[in-house]
C-alpha positions as CSV (number, residue, x, y, z in Angstrom):
1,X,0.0,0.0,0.0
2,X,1.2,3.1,-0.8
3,X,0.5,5.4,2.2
4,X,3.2,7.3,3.7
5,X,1.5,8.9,7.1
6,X,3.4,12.7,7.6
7,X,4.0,13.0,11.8
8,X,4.5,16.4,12.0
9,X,4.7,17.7,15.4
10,X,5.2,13.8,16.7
11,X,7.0,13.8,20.5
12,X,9.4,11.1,21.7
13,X,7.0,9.4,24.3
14,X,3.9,9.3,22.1
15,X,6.0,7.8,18.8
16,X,5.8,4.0,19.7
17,X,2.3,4.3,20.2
18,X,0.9,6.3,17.0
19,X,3.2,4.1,15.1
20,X,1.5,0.8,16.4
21,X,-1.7,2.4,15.4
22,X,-0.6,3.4,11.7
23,X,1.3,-0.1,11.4
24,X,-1.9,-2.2,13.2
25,X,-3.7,-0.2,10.3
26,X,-1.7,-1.2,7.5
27,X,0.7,1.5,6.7
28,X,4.0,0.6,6.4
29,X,6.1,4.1,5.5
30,X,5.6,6.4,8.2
31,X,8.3,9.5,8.1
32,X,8.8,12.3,11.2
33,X,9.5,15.6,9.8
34,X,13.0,17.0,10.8
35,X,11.1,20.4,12.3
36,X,9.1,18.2,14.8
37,X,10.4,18.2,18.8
38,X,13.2,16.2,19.1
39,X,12.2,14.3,15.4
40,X,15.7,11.7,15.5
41,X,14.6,10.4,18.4
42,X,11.2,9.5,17.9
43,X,12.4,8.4,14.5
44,X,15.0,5.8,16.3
45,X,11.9,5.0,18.6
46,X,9.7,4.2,15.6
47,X,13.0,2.2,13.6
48,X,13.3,-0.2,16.6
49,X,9.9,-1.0,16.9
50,X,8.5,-0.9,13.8
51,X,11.7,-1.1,11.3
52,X,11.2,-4.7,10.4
53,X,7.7,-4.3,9.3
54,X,7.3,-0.5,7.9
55,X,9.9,1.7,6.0
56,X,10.6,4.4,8.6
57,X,12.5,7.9,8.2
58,X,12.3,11.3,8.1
59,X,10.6,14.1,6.0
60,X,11.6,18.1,5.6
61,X,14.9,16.8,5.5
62,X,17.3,19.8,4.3
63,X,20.8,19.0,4.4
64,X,23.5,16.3,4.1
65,X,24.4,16.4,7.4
66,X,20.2,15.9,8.4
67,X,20.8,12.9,5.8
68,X,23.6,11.8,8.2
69,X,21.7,11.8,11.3
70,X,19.1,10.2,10.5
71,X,21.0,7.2,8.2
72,X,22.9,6.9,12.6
73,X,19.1,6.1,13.5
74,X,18.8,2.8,11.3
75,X,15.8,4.5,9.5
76,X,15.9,4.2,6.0
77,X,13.8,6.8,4.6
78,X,14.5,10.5,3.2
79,X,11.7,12.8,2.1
80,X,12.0,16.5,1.2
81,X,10.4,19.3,0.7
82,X,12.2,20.3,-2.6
83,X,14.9,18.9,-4.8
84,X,18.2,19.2,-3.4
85,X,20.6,17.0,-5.6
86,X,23.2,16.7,-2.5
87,X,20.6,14.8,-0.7
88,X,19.4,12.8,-3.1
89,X,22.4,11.6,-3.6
90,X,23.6,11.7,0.4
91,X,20.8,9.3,0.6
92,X,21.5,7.2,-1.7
93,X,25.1,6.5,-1.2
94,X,24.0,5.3,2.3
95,X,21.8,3.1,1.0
96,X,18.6,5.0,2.1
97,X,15.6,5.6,-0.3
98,X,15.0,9.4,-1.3
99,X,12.1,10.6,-1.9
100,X,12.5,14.2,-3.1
101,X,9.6,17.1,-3.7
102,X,9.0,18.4,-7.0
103,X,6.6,20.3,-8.7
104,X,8.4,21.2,-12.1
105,X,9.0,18.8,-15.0
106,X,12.8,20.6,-14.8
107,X,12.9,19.7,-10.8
108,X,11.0,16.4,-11.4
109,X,14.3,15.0,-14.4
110,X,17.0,16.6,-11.8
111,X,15.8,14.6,-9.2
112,X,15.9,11.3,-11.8
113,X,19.1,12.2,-12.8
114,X,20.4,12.2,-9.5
115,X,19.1,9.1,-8.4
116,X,15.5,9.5,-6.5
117,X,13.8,6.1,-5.9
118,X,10.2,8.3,-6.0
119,X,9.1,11.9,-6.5
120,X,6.9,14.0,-4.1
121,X,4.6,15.9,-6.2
122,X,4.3,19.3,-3.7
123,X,2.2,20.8,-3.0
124,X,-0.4,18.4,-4.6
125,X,-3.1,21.0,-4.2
126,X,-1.2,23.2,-6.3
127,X,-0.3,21.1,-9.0
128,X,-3.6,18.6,-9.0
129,X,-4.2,16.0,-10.7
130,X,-4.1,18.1,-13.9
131,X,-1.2,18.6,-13.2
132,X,0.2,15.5,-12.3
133,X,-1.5,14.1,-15.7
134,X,0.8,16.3,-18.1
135,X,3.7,15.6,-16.3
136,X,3.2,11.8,-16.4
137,X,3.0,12.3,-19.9
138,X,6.9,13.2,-20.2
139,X,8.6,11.3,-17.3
140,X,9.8,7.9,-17.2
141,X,6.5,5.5,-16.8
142,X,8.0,3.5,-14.1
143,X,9.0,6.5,-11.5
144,X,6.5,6.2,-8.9
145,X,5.0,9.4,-7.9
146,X,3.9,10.5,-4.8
147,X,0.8,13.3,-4.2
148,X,1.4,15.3,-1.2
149,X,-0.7,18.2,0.1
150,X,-4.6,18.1,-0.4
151,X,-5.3,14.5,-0.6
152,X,-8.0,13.2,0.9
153,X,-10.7,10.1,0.6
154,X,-12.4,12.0,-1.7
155,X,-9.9,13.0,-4.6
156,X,-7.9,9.7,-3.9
157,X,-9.5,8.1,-7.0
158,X,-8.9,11.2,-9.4
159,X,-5.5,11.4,-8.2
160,X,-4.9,7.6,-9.0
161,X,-6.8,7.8,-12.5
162,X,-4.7,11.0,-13.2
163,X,-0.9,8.7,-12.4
164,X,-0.4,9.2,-8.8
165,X,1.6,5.8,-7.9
166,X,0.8,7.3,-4.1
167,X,0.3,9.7,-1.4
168,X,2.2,11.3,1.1
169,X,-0.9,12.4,4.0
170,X,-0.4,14.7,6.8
171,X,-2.7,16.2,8.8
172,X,-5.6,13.9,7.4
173,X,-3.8,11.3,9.2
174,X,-2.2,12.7,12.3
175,X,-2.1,16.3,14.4
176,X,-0.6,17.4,17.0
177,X,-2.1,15.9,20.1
178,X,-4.3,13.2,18.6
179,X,-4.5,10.0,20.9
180,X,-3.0,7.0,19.5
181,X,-6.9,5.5,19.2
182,X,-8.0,8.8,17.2
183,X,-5.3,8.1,14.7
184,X,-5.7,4.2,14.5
185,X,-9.2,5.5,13.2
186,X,-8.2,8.0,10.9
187,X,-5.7,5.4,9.7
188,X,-7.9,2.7,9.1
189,X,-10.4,4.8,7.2
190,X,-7.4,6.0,4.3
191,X,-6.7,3.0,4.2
192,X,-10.5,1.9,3.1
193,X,-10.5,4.9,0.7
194,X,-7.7,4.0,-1.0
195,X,-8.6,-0.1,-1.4
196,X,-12.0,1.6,-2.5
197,X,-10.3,3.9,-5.0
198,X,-8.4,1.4,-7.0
C-alpha cells in the first residue's frame, strides 16, 4: 500500500504508540518531519519498533548532514520538501531511499538524474491531478510518484486515474495531540478509501 503517514509535530513518548496504530492499520512508510520536537529520536523509537515491518524515516529533510543523522538512526527513509541533488544523492550512497519534492517537470528529471527512488509531487493542491497528468506524460513511466498536500478520501480516485503511484498524508492522518486511538481511526479509514479507490 502506498501510504506514507506525515507526523509532523510527533513527541518522543507518544511515537511508539501512534506508530503501532498506523502499522496495526496497515501503513507501512511512516516519516517524522525533521522540524518536529526532538524528530531523530522518535524516529529511532519508531526504527526499533516498527523497522522490520514499515519503512521508517524522516521528512523536511534539508541537508546532508540531516541525511547523516538520520541514516545513525537505522531508518531508512528521506523525504524532502524540494529537490536538493546533494541529498538525493547523500541518501543514496548510504543506502537509504530518497524521496524528493518536485513540482516542475525541470525539478522532477534533476531529481531522476540524480538518483531518486520516487518523486513528491508538492504541493499536490497546487499542482492537482491536472497537473500530475501532463507531467506523467513526459517522465519515465516507471518512477512512482507521490501526491502530497490536499489529498483526501475524496480526490484519492482522481488522483490515482490521473498517475499518482501514491500519497504522502499529513494532517488527514495525524495532528498534533491526537491520541493514538483517534489516529488508528483516521488510519484505518485511508486505508479503506484508498482499497476503495483502486
Amino acid at each position: 500500500m502506498n501510504l506514507v503517514a506525515i507526523l509532523r509535530g510527533l513527541t518522543p513518548a507518544e511515537a511508539v504508540d501512534i506508530g503501532a496504530a498506523l502499522v496495526g492499520a496497515g501503513i507501512t512508510r511512516i516519516e517524522v518531519p525533521m522540524n518536529s520536537p526532538d524528530p531523530l529520536d522518535s524516529i529511532a523509537a519508531l526504527q526499533v519498533r516498527f523497522g522490520d515491518r514499515a519503512a521508517i524515516g524522516a521528512g523536511t529533510v534539508l541537508t546532508v548532514a540531516q541525511v547523516s543523522q538520520v541514516a545513525e538512526t537505522g531508518a531508512r527513509l528521506i523525504v524532502s520538501p524540494n529537490c536538493n541533488v546533494e541529498v538525493i544523492r547523500a541518501s543514496k550512497t548510504l543506502g537509504m531511499e530518497s524521496f524528493p519534492g518536485v513540482m516542475t517537470p525541470t525539478e522532477a528529471f534533476a531529481a531522476i538524474d540524480a538518483g531518486a527512488d520516487a518523486l513528491k509531487l508538492f504541493p499536490g493542491d497546487l499542482i492537482g491531478p491536472i497537473g500530475l497528468r501532463a507531467m506523467k506524460a513526459v517522465l519515465p513511466p516507471d518512477m512512482p510518484l507521490y501526491a502530497v498536500g490536499g489529498v483526501t478520501p475524496a480526490n484519492m480516485a482522481d488522483w490515482l486515474a490521473a498517475g499518482a503511484t501514491g500519497f504522502g498524508i499529513g494532517s488527514s492522518i495525524y495532528k498534533p495531540g491526537d491520541s493514538a486511538e483517534v489516529v488508528a481511526g483516521k488510519a484505518e479509514a485511508l486505508v479503506a478509501a484508498w482499497t476503495n479507490a483502486q
